[in-house]
RONU-301379 format. One record per residue (C-alpha): residue number from 1; residue in one letter; x, y, z. Coordinates in steps of 0.02 Angstrom, whole numbers, plus 50000, padded with zeros to 5 digits. Example, Ala and Ser with C-alpha at 12.3 -4.5 7.8 and 13.67 -1.06 7.14 Angstrom:
    nr   rest       X       Y       Z
     1      A   50615   49775   50390
     2      S   50684   49947   50357
***
This chain:
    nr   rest       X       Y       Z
     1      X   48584   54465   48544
     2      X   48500   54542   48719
     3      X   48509   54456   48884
     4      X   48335   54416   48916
     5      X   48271   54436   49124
     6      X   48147   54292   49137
     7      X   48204   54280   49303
     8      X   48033   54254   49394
     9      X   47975   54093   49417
    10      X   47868   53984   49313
    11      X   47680   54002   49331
    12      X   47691   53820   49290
    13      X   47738   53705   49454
    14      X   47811   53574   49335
    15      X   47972   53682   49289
    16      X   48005   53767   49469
    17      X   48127   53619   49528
    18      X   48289   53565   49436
    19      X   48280   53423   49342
    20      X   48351   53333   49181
    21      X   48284   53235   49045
    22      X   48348   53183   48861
    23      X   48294   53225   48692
    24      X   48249   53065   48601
    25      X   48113   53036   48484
    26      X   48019   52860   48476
    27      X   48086   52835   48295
    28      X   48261   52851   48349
    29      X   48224   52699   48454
    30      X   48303   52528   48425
    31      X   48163   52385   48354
    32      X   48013   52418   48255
    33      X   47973   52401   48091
    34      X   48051   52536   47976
    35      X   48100   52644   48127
    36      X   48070   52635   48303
    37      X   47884   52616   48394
    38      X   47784   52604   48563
    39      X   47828   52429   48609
    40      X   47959   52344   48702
    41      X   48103   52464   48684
    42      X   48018   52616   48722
    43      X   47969   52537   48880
    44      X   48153   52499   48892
    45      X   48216   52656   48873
    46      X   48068   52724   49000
    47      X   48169   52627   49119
    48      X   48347   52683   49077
    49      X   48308   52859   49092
    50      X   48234   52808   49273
    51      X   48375   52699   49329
    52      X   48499   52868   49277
    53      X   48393   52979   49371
    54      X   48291   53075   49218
    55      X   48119   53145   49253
    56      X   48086   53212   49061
    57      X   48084   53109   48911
    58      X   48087   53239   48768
    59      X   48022   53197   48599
    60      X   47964   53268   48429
    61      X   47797   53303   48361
    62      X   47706   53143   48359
    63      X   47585   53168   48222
    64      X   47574   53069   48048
    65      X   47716   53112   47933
    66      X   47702   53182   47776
    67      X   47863   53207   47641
    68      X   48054   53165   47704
    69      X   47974   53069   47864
    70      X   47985   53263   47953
    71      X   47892   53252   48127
    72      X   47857   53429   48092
    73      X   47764   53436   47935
    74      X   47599   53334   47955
    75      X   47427   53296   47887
    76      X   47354   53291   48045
    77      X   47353   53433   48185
    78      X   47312   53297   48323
    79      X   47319   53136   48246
    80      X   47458   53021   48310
    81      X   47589   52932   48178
    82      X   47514   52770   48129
    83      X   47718   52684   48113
    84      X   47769   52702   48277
    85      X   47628   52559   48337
    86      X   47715   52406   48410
    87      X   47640   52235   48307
    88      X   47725   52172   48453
    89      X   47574   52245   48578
    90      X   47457   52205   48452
    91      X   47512   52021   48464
    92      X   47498   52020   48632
    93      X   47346   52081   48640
    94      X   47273   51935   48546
    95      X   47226   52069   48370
    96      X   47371   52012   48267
    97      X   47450   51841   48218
    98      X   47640   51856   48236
    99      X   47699   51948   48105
   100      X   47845   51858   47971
   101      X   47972   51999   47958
   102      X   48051   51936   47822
   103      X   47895   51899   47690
   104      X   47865   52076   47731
   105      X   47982   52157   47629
   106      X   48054   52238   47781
   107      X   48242   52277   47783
   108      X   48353   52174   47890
   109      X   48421   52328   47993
   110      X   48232   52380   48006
   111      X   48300   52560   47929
   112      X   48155   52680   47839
   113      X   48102   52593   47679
   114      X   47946   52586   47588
   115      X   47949   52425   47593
   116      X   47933   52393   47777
   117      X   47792   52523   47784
   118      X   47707   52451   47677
   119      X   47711   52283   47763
   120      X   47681   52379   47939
   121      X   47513   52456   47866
   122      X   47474   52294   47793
   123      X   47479   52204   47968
   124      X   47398   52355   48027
   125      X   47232   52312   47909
   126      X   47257   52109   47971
   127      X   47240   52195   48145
   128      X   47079   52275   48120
   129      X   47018   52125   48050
   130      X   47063   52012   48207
   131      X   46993   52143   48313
   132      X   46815   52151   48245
   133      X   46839   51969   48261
   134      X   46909   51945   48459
   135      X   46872   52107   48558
   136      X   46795   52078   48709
   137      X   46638   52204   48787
   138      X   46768   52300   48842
   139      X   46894   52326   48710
   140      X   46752   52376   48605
   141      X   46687   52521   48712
   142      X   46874   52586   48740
   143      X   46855   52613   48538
   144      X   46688   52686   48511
   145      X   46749   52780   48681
   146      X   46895   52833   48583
   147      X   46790   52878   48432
   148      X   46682   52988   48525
   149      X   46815   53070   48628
   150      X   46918   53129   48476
   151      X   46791   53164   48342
   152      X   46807   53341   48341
   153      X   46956   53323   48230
   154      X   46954   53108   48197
   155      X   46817   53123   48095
   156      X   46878   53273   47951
   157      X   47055   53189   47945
   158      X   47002   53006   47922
   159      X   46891   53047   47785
   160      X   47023   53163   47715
   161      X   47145   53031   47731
   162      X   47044   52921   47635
   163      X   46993   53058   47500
   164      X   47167   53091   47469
   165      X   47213   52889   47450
   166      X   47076   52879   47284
   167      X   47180   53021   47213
   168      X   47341   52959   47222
   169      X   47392   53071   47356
   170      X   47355   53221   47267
   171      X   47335   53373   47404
   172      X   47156   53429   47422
   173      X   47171   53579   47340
   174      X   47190   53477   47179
   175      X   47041   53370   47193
   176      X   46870   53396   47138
   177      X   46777   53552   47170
   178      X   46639   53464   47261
   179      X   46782   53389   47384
   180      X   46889   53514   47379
   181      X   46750   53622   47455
   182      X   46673   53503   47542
   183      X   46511   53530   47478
   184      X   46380   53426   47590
   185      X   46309   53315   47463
   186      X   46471   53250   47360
   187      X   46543   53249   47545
   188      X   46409   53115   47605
   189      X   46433   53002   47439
   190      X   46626   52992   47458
   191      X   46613   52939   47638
   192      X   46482   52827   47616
   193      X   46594   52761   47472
   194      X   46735   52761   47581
   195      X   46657   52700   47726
   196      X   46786   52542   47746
   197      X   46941   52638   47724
   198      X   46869   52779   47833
   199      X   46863   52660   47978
   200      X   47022   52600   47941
   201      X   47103   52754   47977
   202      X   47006   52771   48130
   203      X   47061   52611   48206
   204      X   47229   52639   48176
   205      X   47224   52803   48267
   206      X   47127   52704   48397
   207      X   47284   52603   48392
   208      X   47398   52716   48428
   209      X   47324   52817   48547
   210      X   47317   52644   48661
   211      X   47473   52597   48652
   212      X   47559   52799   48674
   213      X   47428   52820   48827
   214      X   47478   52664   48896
   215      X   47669   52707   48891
   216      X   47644   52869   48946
   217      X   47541   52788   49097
   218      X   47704   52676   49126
   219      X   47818   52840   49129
   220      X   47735   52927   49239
   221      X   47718   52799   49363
   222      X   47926   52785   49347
   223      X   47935   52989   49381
   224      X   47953   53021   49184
   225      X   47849   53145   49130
   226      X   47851   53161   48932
   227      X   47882   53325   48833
   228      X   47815   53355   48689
   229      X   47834   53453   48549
   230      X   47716   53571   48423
   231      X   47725   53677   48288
   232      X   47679   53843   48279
   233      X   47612   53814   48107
   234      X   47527   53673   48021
   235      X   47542   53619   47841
   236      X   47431   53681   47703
   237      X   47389   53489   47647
   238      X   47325   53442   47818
   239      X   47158   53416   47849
   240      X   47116   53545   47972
   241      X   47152   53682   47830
   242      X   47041   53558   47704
   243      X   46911   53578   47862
   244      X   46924   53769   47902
   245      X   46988   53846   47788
   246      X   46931   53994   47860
   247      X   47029   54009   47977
   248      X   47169   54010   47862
   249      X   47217   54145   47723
   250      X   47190   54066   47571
   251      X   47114   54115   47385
   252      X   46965   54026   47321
   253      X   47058   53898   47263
   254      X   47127   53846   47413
   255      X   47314   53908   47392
   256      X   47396   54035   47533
   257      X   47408   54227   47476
   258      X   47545   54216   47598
   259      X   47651   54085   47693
   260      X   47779   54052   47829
   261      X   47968   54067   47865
   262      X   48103   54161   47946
   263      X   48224   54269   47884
   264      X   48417   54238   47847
   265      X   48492   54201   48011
   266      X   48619   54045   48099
   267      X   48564   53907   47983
   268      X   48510   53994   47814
   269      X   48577   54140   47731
   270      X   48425   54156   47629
   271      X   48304   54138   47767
   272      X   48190   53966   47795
   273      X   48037   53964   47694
   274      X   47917   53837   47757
   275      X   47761   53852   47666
   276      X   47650   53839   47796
   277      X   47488   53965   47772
   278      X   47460   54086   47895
   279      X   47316   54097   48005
   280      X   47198   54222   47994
   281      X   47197   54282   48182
   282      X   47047   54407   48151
   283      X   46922   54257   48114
   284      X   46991   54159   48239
   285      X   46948   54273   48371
   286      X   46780   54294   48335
   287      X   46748   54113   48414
   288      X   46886   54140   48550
   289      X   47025   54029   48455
   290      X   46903   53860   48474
   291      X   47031   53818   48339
   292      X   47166   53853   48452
   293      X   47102   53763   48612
   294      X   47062   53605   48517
   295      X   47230   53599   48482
   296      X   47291   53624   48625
   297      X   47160   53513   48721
   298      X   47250   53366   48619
   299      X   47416   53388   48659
   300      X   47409   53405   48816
   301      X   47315   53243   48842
   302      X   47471   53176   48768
   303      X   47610   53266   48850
   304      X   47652   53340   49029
   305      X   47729   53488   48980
   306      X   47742   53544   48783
   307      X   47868   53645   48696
   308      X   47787   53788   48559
   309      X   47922   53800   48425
   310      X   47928   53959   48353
   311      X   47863   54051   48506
   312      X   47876   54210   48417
   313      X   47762   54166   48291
   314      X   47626   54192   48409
   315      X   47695   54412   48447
   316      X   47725   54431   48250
   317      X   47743   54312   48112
   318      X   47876   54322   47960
   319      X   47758   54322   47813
   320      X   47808   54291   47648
   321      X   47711   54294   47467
   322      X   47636   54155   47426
   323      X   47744   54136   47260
   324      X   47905   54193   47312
   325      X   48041   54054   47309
   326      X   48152   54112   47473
   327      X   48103   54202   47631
   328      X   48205   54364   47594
   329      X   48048   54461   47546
   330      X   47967   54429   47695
   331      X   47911   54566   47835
   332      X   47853   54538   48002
   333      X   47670   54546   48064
   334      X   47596   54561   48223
   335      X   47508   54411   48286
   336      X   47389   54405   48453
   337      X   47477   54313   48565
   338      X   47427   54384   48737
   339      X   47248   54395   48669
   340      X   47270   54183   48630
   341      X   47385   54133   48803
   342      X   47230   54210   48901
   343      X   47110   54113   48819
   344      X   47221   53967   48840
   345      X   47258   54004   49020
   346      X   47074   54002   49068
   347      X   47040   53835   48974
   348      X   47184   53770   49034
   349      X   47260   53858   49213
   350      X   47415   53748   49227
   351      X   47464   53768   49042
   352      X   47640   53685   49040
   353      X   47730   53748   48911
   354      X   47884   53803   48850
   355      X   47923   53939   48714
   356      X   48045   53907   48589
   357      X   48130   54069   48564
   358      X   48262   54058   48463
   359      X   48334   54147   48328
   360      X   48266   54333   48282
   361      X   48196   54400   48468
   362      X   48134   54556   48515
   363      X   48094   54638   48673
   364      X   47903   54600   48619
   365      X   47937   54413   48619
   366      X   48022   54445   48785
   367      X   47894   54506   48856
   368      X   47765   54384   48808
   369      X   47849   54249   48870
   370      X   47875   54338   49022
   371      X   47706   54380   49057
   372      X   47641   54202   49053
   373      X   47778   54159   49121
   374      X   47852   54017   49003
   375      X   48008   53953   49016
   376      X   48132   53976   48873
   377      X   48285   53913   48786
   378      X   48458   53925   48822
   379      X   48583   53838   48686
   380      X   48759   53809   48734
   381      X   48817   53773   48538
   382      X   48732   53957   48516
   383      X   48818   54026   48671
   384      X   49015   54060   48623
   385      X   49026   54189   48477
   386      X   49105   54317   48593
   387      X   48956   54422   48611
   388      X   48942   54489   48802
   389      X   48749   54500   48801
   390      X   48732   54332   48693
   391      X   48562   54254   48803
   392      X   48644   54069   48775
   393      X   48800   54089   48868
   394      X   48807   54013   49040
   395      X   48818   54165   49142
   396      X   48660   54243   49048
   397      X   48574   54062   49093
   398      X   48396   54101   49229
   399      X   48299   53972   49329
   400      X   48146   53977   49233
   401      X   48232   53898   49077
   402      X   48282   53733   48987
   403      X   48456   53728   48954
   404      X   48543   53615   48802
   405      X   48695   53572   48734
   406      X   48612   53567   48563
   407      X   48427   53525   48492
   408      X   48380   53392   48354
   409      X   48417   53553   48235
   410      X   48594   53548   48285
   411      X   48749   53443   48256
   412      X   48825   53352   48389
   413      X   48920   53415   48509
   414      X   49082   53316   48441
   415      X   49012   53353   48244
   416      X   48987   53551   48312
   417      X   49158   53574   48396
   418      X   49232   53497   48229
   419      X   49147   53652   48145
   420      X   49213   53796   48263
   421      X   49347   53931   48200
   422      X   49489   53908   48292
   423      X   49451   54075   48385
   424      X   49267   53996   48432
   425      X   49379   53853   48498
   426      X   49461   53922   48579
   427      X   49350   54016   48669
   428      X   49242   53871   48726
   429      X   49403   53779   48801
   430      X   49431   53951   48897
   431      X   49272   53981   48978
   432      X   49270   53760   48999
   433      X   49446   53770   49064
   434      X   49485   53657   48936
   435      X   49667   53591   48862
   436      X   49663   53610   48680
   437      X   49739   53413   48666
   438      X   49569   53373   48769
   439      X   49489   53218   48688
   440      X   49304   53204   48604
   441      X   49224   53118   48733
   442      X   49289   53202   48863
   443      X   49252   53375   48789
   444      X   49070   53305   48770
   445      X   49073   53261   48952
   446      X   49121   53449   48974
   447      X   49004   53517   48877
   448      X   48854   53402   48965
   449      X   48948   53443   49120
   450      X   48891   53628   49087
   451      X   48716   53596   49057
   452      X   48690   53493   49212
   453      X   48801   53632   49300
   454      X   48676   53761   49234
   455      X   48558   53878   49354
   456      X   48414   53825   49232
   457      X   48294   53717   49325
   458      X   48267   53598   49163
   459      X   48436   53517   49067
   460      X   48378   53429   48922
   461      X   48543   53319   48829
   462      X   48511   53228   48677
   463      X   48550   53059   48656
   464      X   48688   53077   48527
   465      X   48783   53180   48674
   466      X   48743   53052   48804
   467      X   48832   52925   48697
   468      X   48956   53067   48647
   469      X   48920   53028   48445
   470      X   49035   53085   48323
   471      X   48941   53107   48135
   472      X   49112   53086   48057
   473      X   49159   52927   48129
   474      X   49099   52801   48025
   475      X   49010   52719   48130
   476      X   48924   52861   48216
   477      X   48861   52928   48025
   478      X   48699   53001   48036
   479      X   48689   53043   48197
   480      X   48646   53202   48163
   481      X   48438   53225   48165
   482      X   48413   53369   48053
   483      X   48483   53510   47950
   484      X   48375   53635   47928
   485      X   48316   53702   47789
   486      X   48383   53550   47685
   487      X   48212   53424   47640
   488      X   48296   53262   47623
   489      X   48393   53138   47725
   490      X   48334   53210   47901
   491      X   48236   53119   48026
   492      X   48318   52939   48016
   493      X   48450   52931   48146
   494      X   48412   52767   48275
   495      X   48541   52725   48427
   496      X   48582   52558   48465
   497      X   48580   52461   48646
   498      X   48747   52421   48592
   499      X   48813   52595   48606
   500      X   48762   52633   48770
   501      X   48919   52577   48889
   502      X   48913   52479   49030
   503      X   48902   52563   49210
   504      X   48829   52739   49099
   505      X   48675   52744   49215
   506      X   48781   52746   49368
   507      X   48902   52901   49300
   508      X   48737   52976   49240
   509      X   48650   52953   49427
   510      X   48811   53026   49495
   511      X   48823   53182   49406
   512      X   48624   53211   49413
   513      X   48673   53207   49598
   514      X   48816   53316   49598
   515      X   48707   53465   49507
   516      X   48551   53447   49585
   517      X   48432   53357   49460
   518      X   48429   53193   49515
***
């Protein structure tokens, strides 16, 4: 690893002060059906992050979810998740008759089931339906408002979502030729055919766009900003690929001649394959990335400042044949990333964001990040391996950075110190001036201790940490978010209001005080 310089401040006013936020995403929040949503809770925890002294509330991608309930692998490139709307809200807003949890099919605990998704989409449709029927003058321009504002992608993924529905969720590249390549005549029958279900999906996104823009409004006017998250990449059965696919390298058919990963590295020794099709820059510069700055454009109407995972994507890509079945074979290709931040720049002077550079970086990456510059990352669970120049350890740590304990890709800090060799142990109780019969919770406090301590103007903890979880206890199972690389059981981990102690804002408060980021 290289110590990267970065040491010049942000272009971006929004990171040149310290501060500190948490990591949380909306589905880890208590209530909801299924999983967490926008309603009373969120607005809860909006207020215990401002009672502790937080200015950032970090989540996930917020787009719809496609396999495994992954925030990162979507249909949608700006489309919002439909499950995380509050039937609370919508009750209260007169378009929905209280809902009957129970004849819903929806578990007890309210934990991810088909079942209670099914029942949420279902109350969803009853909402649309008690709309059209109460919706004042108002109400009803806010939606065709809405409808005009976001067209430039509503309109291909609604009638893609509804394409895809009629053939059992088949991905487009598997449906008719006439849809499939959206050929202008059989395109007009099916959405004149699906005209119902069409607006469906439009209302719903109408829906959810209300009630995030609302809470976001909320935040803000409590000092929490929200930070958001997107992927470099975007999945092949999303419906900005069906919509352009030329700006993607496919065959005729439809399938990638080459996708996405990284190579073997912390989390896989056989590399991450993702799948994802690669762009094909040349085409998209002939237009000056439009692609690009409609993306863009949409997330930052959602977010105040927006992480870019895989920030190294954009200086060169690991590209992998399309039929290959890990990403060993892969080789890395350049990618036009100063050509694509100016663009972005002019369109957007402010442009928040963060790069996510971990893993494999080169002096390239460096320096693109440094010439916008973009904040970066700094890990602490990456930052004890005994390595002098490793970036992540404290004393490699810059201003113009966001500092964590550990992301959602990591354990938690209690579920990562049980993993250490003893030697790694031992070195993190060194540099910590730690006793080796130090307790859990108070090594957590340690290790959060650090990140507050940290000369990077933006500490970011999780929530597991600020509750100091422990995946091995048994009642702390699951706490973990993710494991990369591994499809199933990710993405399900909630907290409860119960877990959060008594007087934890106060100690919070204090030590946002003590380093700074209060």
């Amino acid at each position: 690893m290289k110590s990267t310089s970065n040491t010049s401040p942000s272009s971006s006013p929004t990171f040149n002060k310290r501060q500190a936020g948490i990591l949380l995403h909306p589905t880890s929040l208590p209530g909801g059906i299924g999983h967490g949503d926008l309603g009373k809770e969120a607005y809860r925890f909006v207020d215990f992050l401002h009672g502790a002294g937080f200015s950032i509330w970090q989540t996930l991608p917020l787009g719809p979810i496609g396999s495994y309930n992954n925030p990162y692998s979507s249909p949608s490139v700006n489309g919002g998740n439909v499950r995380l709307i509050s039937l609370e809200v919508l009750v209260k807003r007169g378009w929905l008759k209280m809902p009957k949890r129970e004849e819903g099919g929806a578990s007890k605990d309210g934990s991810f089931t088909p079942e209670a998704f099914a029942y949420h989409k279902r109350c969803l449709v009853e909402a649309r339906a008690e709309f059209l029927k109460r919706a004042t003058d108002e109400e009803q321009d806010d939606y065709q408002a809405f409808l005009a504002e976001q067209a430039y992608w509503l309109e291909d993924y609604a009638s893609f979502s509804a394409i895809r529905e009629t053939h059992d969720g088949a991905p487009w590249w598997e449906w008719p030729k006439p849809l499939r390549d959206r050929e202008s005549v059989a395109m007009k029958e099916v959405q004149a055919e699906l005209a119902d279900a069409i607006e469906q999906i439009r209302f719903e996104q109408f829906l959810f766009f209300d009630q995030w823009f609302a809470l976001k409004g909320y935040a803000n006017q409590q000092g929490i900003r929200f930070f958001g998250d997107m992927p470099i990449f975007v999945d092949l059965n999303n419906a900005s690929v069906w919509a352009h696919r030329h700006y993607f390298r496919l065959d005729k058919q439809g399938r990638p001649t080459v996708v996405t990963g990284v190579p073997p590295d912390y989390f896989s020794e056989t590399g991450q394959l993702w799948g994802n099709p690669h762009y094909d820059w040349d085409r998209m510069r002939e237009d000056a990335f439009l692609w690009w700055r409609d993306r863009f454009r949409g997330h930052l109407q959602l977010f105040n400042l927006l992480r870019v995972d895989h920030f190294r994507g954009f200086e060169a890509c690991w590209e992998v044949p399309g039929k290959d079945e890990t990403a060993m074979n892969g080789r890395w290709v350049k990618a036009p990333g100063e050509e694509v931040f100016t663009v972005m720049r002019e369109a957007f002077p402010e442009l928040p964001l963060v790069a996510e550079d971990l893993g494999v970086i080169t002096p390239e990456v460096d320096a693109l990040r440094d010439d916008f510059g973009f904040p970066g990352m700094k890990v602490l669970h990456f930052g004890f391996d005994g390595v002098p120049d490793n970036p992540h350890v404290p004393y490699h740590h810059v201003p113009n950075s966001i500092v964590y304990a550990g992301t959602h890709d990591n354990d938690t800090t209690l579920g990562w110190l049980g993993t250490l060799s003893d030697t790694d142990r031992e070195r993190v109780y060194d540099y910590l001036r730690l006793s080796s019969d130090i307790s859990g919770s108070d090594f957590v406090a340690a290790i959060v201790r650090a990140a507050l301590a940290s000369v990077s103007n933006l500490a970011v903890l999780t929530m597991q940490d600020v509750l100091a979880l422990d995946p091995r206890n048994r009642l702390d199972s699951g706490a973990r978010m993710n494991y990369p690389g591994i499809a199933a059981g990710n993405w399900q981990w909630r907290f409860s209001w119960k877990q959060v102690p008594n007087g934890i804002n106060d100690e919070l408060q204090a030590l946002l005080k003590l380093y700074g980021r209060a």
